[in-house]
N, C-alpha and C positions, 0 to 999 in steps of 0.2 A: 436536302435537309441534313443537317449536322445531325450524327449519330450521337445517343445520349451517353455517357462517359461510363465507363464500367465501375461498377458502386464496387471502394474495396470495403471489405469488413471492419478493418480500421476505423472507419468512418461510423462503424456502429459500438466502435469502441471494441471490438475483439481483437485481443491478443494470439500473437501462433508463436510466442517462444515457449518453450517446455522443456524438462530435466530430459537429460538423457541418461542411460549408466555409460560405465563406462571407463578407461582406468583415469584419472587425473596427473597431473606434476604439482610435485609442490608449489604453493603462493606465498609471496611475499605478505605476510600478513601486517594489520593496521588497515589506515586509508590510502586507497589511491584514485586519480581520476577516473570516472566514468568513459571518458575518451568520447563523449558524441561528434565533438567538431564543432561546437558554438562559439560563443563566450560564453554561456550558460551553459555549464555541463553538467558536475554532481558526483556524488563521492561514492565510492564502492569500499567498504570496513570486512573486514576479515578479520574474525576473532582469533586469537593466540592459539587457542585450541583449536582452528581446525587439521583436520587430519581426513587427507585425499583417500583413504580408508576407506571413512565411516560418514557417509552422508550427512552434509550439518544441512537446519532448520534455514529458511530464507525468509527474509522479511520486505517489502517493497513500501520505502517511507514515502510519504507527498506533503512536502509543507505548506502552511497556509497562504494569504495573498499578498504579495510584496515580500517574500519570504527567500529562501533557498537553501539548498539539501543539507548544508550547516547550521541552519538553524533548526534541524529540524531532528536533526540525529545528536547532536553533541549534547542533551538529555537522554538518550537511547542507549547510546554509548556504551559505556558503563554497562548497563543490564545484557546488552548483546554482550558484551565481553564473557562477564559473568556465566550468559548460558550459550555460549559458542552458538549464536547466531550472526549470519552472515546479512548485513544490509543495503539494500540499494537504492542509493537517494536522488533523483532523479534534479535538476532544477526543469522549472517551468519553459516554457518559451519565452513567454510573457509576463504582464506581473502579479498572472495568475494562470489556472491550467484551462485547457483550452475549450473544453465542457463548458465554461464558465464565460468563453469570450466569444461562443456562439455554436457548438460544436465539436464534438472528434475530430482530431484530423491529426496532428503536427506533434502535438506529446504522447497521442498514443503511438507514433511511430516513433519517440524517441524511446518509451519506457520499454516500449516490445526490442529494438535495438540494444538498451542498456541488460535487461532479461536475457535476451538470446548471447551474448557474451559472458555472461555469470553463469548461465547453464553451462558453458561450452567449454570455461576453464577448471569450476569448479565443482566437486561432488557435491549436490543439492536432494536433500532427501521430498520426494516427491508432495507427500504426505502431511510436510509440516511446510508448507508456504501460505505468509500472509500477505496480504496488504494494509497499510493504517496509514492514517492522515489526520492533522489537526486544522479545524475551521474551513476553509477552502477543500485543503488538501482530503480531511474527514469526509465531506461533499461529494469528492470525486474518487476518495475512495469506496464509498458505498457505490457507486455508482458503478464504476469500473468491476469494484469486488462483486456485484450483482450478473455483471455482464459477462464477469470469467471464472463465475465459480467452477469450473471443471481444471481451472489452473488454481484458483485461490483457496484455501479451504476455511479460511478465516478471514474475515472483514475485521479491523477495530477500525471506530471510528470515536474521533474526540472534539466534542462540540460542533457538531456534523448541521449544516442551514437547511439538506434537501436531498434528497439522489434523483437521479433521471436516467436508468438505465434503460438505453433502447430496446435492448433483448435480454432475457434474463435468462442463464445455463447453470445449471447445478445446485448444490444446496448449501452454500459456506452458511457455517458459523456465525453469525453477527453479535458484537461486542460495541456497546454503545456508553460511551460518558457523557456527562452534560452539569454545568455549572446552575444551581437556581437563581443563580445572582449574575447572569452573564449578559452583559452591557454590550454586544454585538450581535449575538445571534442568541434569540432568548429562548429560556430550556422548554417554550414551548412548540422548537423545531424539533427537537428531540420527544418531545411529548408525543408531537402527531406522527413521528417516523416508528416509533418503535410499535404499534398499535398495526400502522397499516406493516410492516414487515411481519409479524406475527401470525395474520391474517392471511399472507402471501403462502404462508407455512415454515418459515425461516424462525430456524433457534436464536434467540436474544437474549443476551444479559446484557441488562440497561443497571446503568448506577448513576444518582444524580448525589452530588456535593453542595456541601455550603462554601460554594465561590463564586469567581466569577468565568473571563476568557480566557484559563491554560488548564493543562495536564497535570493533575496532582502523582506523586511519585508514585502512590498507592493505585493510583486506575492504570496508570503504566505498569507497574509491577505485574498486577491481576489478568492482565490482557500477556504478557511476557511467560507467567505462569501458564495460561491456557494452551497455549502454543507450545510449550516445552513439555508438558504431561500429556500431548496428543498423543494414541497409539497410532501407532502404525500397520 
């Protein structure tokens, strides 16, 4: 009888990259490649202001389906600039993330690969790491941000369809937007998620707009705010 395959955690969507301290070298700041090795890789932005000092905030963006890490950060941009947040935008495998195409498995090993090399270069203050996603990526980030809060301490999510975290560790933050007029995924997904999250014991700030399927600058802003007034 074939032995059954050693379950990695991975597979259950946990992550094992983590800050370390520690001293750093200066980075070339702006964007540069993620380096995973695909054709699909994904951008790593280093604000002007970091300084291997003083621990900058980390953000883990996931864009929606059919999407990839420039669409997804070159609204972000800007505000990471502004509050010397560092971002890491992973692209998909596929033409979406992999939660989505039956499973953990291939982008949690990519995001944990893209993570454990940003830890490793640069000073990341433990305390202030998020994750956010819009539509798919919102999805998968609740989902993943459920699964690692003991690394995440912030979930946003923007116009989020569902989470399905297989295990759930820790207690992030959750920050929810949702359009009332959204012609893809209708704000009655956000409806039913922020209720049962609440329920689970998770902090929520939900905000609904009059629009429809994107990120108004202001629910960006508000969620950028959150993270940059965390104490430490």
């Amino acid at each position: 009888m074939r032995a059954a395959r050693k379950l990695d955690p991975r597979d259950l969507g946990r992550l094992h990259a983590r800050p370390t301290p520690g001293p750093r070298d200066a980075a070339q700041r702006g964007d540069r490649p993620l380096g995973l090795g695909d054709k699909r890789d994904g951008i790593l932005f280093i604000p002007s202001s970091y300084d291997p000092a003083r621990p900058a905030p980390l953000m883990l963006c996931l864009h929606g389906a059919g999407g990839e890490a420039r669409h997804r950060i070159d609204s972000i941009r800007p505000e990471a600039e502004r509050d010397g947040v560092i971002l890491v935008a992973p692209d998909s495998m596929g033409s979406t993330w992999d939660l989505l195409r039956g499973g953990y498995g291939s982008d949690v090993a990519r995001i944990d690969r893209a993570l454990t090399a940003a830890f490793h270069c640069l000073a990341v203050d433990p305390t202030r790491i998020a994750i956010e996603g819009f539509s798919d990526g919102a999805s998968y980030a609740l989902s993943l941000g459920l699964t690692n809060g003991d690394l995440f301490r912030f979930v946003f999510a923007f116009s989020p369809g569902f989470m399905r975290p297989l295990t759930q560790v820790g207690a992030p933050e959750v920050f929810i937007s949702h359009g009332v007029n959204d012609p893809v995924l209708p704000v009655r997904c956000s409806r039913n998620l922020v209720p049962a999250l609440e329920t689970a014991g998770y902090t929520v700030t939900y905000r609904e707009f009059a629009g429809g399927h994107y990120v108004p600058q202001g629910m960006l802003r508000e969620a950028m705010d959150i993270l940059q007034s965390a104490k430490t």
